[in-house]
C-alpha positions as CSV (number, residue, x, y, z in Angstrom):
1,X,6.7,118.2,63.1
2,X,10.2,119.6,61.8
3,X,11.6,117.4,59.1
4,X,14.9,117.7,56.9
5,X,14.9,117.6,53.1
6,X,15.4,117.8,50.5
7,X,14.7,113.6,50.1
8,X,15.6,111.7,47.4
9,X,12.8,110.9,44.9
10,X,12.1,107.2,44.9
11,X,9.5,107.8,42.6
12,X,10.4,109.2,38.7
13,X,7.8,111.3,38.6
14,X,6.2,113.7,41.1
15,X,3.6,116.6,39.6
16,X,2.0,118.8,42.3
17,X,-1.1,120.5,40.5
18,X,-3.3,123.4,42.5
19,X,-6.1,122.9,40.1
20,X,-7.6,120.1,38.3
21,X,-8.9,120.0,35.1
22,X,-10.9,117.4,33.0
23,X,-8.1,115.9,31.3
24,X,-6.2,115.9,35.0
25,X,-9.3,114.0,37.1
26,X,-10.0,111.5,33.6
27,X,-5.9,110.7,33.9
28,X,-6.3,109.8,37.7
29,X,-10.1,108.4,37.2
30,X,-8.8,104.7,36.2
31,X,-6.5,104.6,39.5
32,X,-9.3,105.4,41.5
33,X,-11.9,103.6,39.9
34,X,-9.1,100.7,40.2
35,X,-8.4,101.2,44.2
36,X,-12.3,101.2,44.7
37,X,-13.0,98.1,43.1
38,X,-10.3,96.2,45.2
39,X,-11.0,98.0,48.4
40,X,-14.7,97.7,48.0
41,X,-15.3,101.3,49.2
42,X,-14.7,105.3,47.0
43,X,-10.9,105.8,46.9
44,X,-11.9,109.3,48.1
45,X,-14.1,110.5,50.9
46,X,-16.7,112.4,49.9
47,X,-15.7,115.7,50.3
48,X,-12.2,114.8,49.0
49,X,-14.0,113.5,46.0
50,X,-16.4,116.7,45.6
51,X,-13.2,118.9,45.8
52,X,-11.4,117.0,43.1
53,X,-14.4,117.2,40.7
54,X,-14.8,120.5,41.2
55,X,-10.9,121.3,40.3
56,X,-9.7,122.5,44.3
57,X,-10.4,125.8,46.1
58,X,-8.0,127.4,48.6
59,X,-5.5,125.0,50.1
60,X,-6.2,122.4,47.9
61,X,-3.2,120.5,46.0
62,X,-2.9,117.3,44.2
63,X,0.4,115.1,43.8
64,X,0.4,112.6,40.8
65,X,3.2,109.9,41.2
66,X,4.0,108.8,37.5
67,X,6.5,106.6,35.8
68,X,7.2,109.1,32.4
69,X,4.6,108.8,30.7
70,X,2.9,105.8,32.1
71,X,-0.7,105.7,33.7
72,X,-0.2,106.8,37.5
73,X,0.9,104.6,39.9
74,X,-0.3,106.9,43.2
75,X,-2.6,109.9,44.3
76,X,-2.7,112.3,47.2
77,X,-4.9,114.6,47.9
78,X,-5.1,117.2,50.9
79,X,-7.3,119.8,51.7
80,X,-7.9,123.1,54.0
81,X,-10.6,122.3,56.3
82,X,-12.1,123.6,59.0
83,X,-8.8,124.2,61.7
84,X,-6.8,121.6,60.5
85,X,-5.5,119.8,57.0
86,X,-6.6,116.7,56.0
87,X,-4.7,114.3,53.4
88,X,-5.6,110.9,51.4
89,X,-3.4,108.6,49.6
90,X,-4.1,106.1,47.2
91,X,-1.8,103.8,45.6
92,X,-2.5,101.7,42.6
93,X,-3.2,98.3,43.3
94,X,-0.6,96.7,41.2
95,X,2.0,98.8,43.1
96,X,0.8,98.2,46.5
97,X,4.1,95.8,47.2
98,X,5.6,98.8,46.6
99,X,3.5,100.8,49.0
100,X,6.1,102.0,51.7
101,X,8.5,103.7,49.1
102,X,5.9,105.2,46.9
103,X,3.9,106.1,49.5
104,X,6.6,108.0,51.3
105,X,7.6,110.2,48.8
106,X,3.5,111.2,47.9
107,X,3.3,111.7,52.1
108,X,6.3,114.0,52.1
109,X,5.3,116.1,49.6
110,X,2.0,116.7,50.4
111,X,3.6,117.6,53.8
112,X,5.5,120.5,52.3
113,X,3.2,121.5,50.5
114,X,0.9,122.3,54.1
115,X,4.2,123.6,55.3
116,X,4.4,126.1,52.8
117,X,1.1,127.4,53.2
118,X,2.0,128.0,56.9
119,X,1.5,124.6,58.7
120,X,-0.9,123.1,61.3
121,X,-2.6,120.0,62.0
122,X,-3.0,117.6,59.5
123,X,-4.4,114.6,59.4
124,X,-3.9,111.4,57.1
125,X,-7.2,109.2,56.8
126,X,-7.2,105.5,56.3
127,X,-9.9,103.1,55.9
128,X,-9.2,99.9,57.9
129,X,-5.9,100.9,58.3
130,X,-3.0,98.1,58.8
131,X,0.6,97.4,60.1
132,X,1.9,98.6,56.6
133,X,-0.1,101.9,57.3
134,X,0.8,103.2,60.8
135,X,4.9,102.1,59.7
136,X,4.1,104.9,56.8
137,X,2.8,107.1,59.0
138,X,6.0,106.8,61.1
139,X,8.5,107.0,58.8
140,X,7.0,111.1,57.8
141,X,6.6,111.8,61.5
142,X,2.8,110.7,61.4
143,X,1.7,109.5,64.5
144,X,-2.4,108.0,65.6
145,X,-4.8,109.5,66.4
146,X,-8.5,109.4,65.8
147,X,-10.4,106.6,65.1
148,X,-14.1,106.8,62.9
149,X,-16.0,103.6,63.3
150,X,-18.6,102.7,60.9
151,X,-21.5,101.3,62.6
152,X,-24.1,98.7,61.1
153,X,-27.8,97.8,61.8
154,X,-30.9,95.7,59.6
155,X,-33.6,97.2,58.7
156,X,-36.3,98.1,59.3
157,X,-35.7,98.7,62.9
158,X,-39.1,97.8,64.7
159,X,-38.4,100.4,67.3
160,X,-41.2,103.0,67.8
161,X,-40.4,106.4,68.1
162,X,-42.5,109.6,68.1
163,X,-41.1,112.8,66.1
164,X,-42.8,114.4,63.5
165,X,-39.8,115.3,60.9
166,X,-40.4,117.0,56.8
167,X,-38.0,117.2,53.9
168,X,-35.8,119.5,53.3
169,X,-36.5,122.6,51.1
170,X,-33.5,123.4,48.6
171,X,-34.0,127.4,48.3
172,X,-35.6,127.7,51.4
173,X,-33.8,126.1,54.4
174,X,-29.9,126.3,54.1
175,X,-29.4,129.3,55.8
176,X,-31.1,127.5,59.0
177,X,-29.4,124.1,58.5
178,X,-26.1,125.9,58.5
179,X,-26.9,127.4,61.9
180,X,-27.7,124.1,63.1
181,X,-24.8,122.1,61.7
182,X,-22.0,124.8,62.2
183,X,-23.4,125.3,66.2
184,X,-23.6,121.0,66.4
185,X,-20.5,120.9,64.7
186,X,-18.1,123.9,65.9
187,X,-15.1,121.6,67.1
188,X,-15.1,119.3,64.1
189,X,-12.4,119.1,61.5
190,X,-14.3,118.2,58.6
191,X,-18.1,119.2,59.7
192,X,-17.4,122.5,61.2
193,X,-17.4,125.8,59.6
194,X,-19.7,124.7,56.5
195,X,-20.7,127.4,54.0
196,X,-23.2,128.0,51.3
197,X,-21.2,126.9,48.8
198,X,-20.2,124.0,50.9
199,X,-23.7,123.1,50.8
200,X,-24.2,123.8,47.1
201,X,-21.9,120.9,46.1
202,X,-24.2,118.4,47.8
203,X,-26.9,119.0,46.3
204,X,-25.6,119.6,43.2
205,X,-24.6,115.9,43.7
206,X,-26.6,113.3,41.7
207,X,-27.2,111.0,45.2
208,X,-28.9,114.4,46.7
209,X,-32.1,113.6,47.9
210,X,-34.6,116.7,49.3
211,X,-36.7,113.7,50.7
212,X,-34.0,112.1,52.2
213,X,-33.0,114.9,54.2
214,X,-35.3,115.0,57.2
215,X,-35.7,118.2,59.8
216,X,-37.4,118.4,62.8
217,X,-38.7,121.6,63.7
218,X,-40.3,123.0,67.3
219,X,-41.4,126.5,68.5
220,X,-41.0,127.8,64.8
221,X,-37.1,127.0,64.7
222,X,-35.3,124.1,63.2
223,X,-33.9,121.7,66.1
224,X,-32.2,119.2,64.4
225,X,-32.0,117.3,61.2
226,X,-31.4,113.6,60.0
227,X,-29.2,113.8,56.2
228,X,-29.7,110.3,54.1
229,X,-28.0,109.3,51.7
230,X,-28.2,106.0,49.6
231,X,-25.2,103.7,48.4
232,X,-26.3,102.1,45.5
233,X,-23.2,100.8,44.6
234,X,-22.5,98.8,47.7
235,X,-23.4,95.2,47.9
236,X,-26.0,95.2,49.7
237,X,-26.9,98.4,48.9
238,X,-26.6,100.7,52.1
239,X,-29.0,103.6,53.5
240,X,-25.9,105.8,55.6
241,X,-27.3,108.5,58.3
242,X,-25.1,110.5,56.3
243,X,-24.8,113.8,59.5
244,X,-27.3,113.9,61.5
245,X,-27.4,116.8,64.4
246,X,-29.4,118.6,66.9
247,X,-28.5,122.6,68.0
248,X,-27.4,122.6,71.3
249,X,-30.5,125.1,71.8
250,X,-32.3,121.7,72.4
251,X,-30.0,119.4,73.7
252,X,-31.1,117.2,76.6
253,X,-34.6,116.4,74.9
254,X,-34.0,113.0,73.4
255,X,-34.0,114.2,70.0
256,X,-31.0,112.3,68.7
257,X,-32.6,109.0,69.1
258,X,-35.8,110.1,67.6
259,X,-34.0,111.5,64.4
260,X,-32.0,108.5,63.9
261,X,-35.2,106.6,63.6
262,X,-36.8,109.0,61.6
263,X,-33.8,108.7,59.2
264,X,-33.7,105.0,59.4
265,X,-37.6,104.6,58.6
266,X,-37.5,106.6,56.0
267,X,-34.6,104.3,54.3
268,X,-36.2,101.4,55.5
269,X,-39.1,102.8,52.8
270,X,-37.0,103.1,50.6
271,X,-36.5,99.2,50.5
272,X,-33.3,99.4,52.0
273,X,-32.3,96.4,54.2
274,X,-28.9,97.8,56.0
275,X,-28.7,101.1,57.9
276,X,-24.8,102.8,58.1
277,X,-23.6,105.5,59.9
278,X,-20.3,106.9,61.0
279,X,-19.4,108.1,64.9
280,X,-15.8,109.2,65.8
281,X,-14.4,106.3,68.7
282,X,-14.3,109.1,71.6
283,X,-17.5,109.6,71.4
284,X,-18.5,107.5,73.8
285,X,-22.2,109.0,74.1
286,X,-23.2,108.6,70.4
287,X,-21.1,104.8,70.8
288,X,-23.7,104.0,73.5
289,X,-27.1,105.5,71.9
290,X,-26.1,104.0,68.8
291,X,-25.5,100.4,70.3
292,X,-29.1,100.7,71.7
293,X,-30.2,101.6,68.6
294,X,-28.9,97.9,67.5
295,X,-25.9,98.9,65.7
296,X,-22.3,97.1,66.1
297,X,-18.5,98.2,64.5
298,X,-18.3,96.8,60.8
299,X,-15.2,98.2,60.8
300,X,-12.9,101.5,61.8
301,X,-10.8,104.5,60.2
302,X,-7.6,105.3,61.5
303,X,-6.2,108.9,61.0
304,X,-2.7,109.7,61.5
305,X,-2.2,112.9,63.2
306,X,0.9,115.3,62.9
307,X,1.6,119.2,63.2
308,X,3.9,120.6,60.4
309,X,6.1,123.9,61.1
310,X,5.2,126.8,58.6
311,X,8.1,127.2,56.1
């Protein structure tokens, strides 16, 4: 995507910080807090949100749209991952009729700022994305792409299954998950290439739950893995099959099935009455073993796809 500037600001202020620090994420922390109480959902996905808190690591840059010295009146936030960029936006809900002009002007700088550390894909998530959304996308050269469906089912399941699965071992099993998740997940944006330290930041979270991260081991080798995670802030709360994956090693076995159970028993135990999980919309394999798990579409992510020229 080739684009002409320089544009003219249509927002006063535009602050492009490389690193956060505590005073930077408690300024932002009302906007957020603000967008997720209207849009019933975090402002940030998680690893957007993990990055932020921790203050950014390579590739990472945040745009702050102010007003002087006002509280903010946007966010964006984009990130290196793994092969490709990815970018959220989030605009204060008393300036949302002002969404297409503020918006722009966050979009197009966080574009040159990927440009400038040497381009690539990039993609712009939105959660049930509208008109107003894909017109924004358009007007920096933003075009769709793919679609993440979240996927909803009532516990407990009542389906029998038979896998024998234990909890996950902080200090003794990351070195063997990350085999398993990095060979599931090679061609992934976001999933792909994870690291220790990628790791690390989950469980350093305070939702981290050893218990709730279940592994499934057979001739002396982890096979495949169901990661829980609770939302306890949703209404109802939700039990989310947060990744689950099996190494190609020991595909073709019917594991994938077996683990989601697993998983979903063990939120189900938990007292949870509404199993979540996420599946990308090609996916037409995990689309149909979820729908015979009982699951159905609550509703879908759209992200806006575009390649930016190095500058």
């Amino acid at each position: 995507m080739k684009r002409k500037g320089p544009y003219p600001l249509a927002v006063p202020d535009l602050e492009i910080k490389r690193h956060m620090t505590a005073d930077d994420l408690a300024l932002i922390s009302p906007l957020l807090d603000a967008a997720a109480r209207v849009d019933g959902q975090r402002a940030l996905s998680d690893h957007q949100w993990l990055e932020l808190v921790q203050g950014g690591r390579p590739g990472f840059a945040a745009i702050i749209a102010r007003d002087g010295g006002d509280p903010p009146l946007a966010y964006a936030q984009v990130s290196r991952g793994n092969k490709a960029w990815e970018l959220q936006l989030v605009v204060d809900p008393r300036h949302r009729d002002d969404f297409a002009r503020i918006g722009a002007e966050l979009l197009r700088a966080t574009l040159d700022v990927i440009a400038v550390e040497g381009g690539g894909a990039v993609y712009w998530w939105v959660s049930r994305a509208t008109e107003a959304h894909a017109a924004l996308a358009e007007s920096v050269g933003l075009s769709a792409g793919r679609v993440l469906h979240q996927m909803r089912r009532g516990l407990p399941t009542g389906i029998p299954y038979d896998l024998e699965t234990r909890p996950f071992v902080v200090g003794q099993d990351e070195d063997a998950w990350l085999e398993v998740n990095n060979a599931a997940f090679r061609w992934h944006p976001e999933q792909g290439g994870w690291t220790r330290e990628t790791l690390a930041t989950r469980e350093a979270e305070p939702w981290f739950d050893p218990a709730s991260f279940r592994l499934h081991e057979r001739d002396g080798r982890l096979a495949g893995f169901c990661w829980t995670k609770v939302h306890a802030d949703q209404t109802p709360p939700l039990g989310e099959i947060y990744v689950i994956a099996v190494h190609p090693d020991f595909h073709g076995l019917g594991l994938g099935p077996a683990l989601t159970l697993a998983g979903l028993d063990h939120l189900a135990g938990k007292g949870l009455t509404v199993g979540m999980l996420y599946v990308d919309g090609e996916n037409t394999s995990a689309l149909g073993m979820y729908g015979d798990l009982g699951f159905a579409v609550d509703h879908s992510d759209q992200a806006f796809r575009g390649d930016v020229a190095a500058r």
